[in-house]
ZAMARGU-4260 file (C-alpha; in steps of 0.2 Angstrom, whole numbers, plus 5000, padded with zeros to 4 digits):
<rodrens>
0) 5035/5032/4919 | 5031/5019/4931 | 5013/5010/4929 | 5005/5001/4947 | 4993/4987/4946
5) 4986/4984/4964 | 4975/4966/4963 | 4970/4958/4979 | 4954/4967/4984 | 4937/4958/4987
10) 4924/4956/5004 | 4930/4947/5017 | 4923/4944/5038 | 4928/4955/5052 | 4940/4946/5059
15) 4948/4941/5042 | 4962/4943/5033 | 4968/4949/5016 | 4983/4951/5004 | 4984/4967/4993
20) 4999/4965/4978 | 5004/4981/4971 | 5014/4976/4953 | 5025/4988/4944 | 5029/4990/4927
25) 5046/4988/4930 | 5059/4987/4941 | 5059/5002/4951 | 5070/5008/4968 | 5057/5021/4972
30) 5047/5019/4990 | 5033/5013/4990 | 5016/5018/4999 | 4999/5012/5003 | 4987/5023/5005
35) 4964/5021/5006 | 4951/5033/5004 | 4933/5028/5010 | 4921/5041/4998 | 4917/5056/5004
40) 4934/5057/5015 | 4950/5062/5014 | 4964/5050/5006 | 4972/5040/5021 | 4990/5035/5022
45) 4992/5016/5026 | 5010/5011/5027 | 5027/5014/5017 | 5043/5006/5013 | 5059/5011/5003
50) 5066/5002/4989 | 5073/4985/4998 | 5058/4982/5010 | 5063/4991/5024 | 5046/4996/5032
55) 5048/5016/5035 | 5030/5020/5043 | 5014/5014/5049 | 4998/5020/5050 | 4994/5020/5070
60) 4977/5013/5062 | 4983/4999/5057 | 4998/4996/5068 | 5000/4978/5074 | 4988/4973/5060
65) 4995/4980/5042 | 5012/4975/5036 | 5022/4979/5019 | 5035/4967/5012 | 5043/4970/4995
70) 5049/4954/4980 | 5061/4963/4969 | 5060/4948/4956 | 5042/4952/4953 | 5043/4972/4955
75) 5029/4968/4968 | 5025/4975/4984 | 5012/4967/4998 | 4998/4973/5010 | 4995/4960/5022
80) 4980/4965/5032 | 4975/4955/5048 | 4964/4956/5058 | 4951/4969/5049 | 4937/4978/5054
85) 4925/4987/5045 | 4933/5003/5047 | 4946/4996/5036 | 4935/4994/5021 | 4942/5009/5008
90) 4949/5008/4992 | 4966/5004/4993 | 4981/5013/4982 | 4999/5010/4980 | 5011/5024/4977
95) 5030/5025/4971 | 5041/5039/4972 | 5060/5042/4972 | 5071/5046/4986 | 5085/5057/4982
100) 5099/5052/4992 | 5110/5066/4988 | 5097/5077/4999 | 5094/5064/5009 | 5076/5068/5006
105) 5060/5058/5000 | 5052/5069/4983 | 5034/5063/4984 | 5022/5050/4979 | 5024/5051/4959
110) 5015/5036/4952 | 4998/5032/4958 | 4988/5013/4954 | 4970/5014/4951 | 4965/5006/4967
115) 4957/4989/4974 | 4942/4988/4983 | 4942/4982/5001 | 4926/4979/5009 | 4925/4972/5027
120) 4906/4964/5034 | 4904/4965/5050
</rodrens>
C-alpha cells in the first residue's frame, strides 16, 4: 500500500508559475502520473514518468509548459507548471502504479492522492 501526499497547490496569475510535490509513503519504483479534473468533466491526464524520472508522456495540453522530475531520496515527484492559463486551473492528482517488466506492460494507476487545488486568474 502506498499513500500520495500532493502539496503545492494555491492561486496564482496567468502567466505564472507553480510547483506541485507529489510525496510517497515510501519508496516506491512504480510510474508515476499526474492527472486534473475541473468539476463537472472528465479526469484529465497530465504527464507521467517511470520509476527513475524518465518522462514517458505528455499531455499535448500542457506540452512545452508541464514537466515531471522525480528525487528518489525524498519518495517525491514534481509538477512544474509554466506559463499557465486558466484552462489549467483543476484539481491536480498524482498516481503510482507498477510496471511489470516480465510483460513488459504497465498494470494501471493503483494508488491515487487526494488532490491539490490549482486555480489560475486571469
Amino acid at each position: 500500500q502506498v499513500q500520495l501526499v500532493e502539496s503545492g497547490g494555491g492561486l496564482v496569475q496567468a502567466g505564472g508559475s507553480l510547483r506541485l510535490s507529489c510525496e510517497a509513503s515510501s519508496r516506491t519504483f512504480y510510474n508515476m502520473g499526474w492527472f486534473r479534473r475541473v468539476p463537472g468533466k472528465e479526469r484529465e491526464f497530465v504527464a507521467s514518468c517511470t520509476w527513475n524520472g524518465d518522462p514517458l508522456e505528455t499531455a499535448d495540453s500542457v506540452k512545452g509548459r508541464f514537466s515531471m522530475s522525480r528525487d528518489h531520496n525524498k519518495n517525491t515527484v514534481y509538477l512544474e507548471m509554466n506559463m499557465l492559463t486558466s484552462d489549467d486551473t483543476a484539481i491536480y492528482y498524482c498516481a503510482a502504479g507498477p510496471y511489470d517488466t516480465t510483460s513488459d506492460r504497465f498494470r494501471g494507476w493503483l494508488y491515487w492522492g487526494q488532490g491539490t487545488q490549482v486555480t489560475v486568474s486571469s
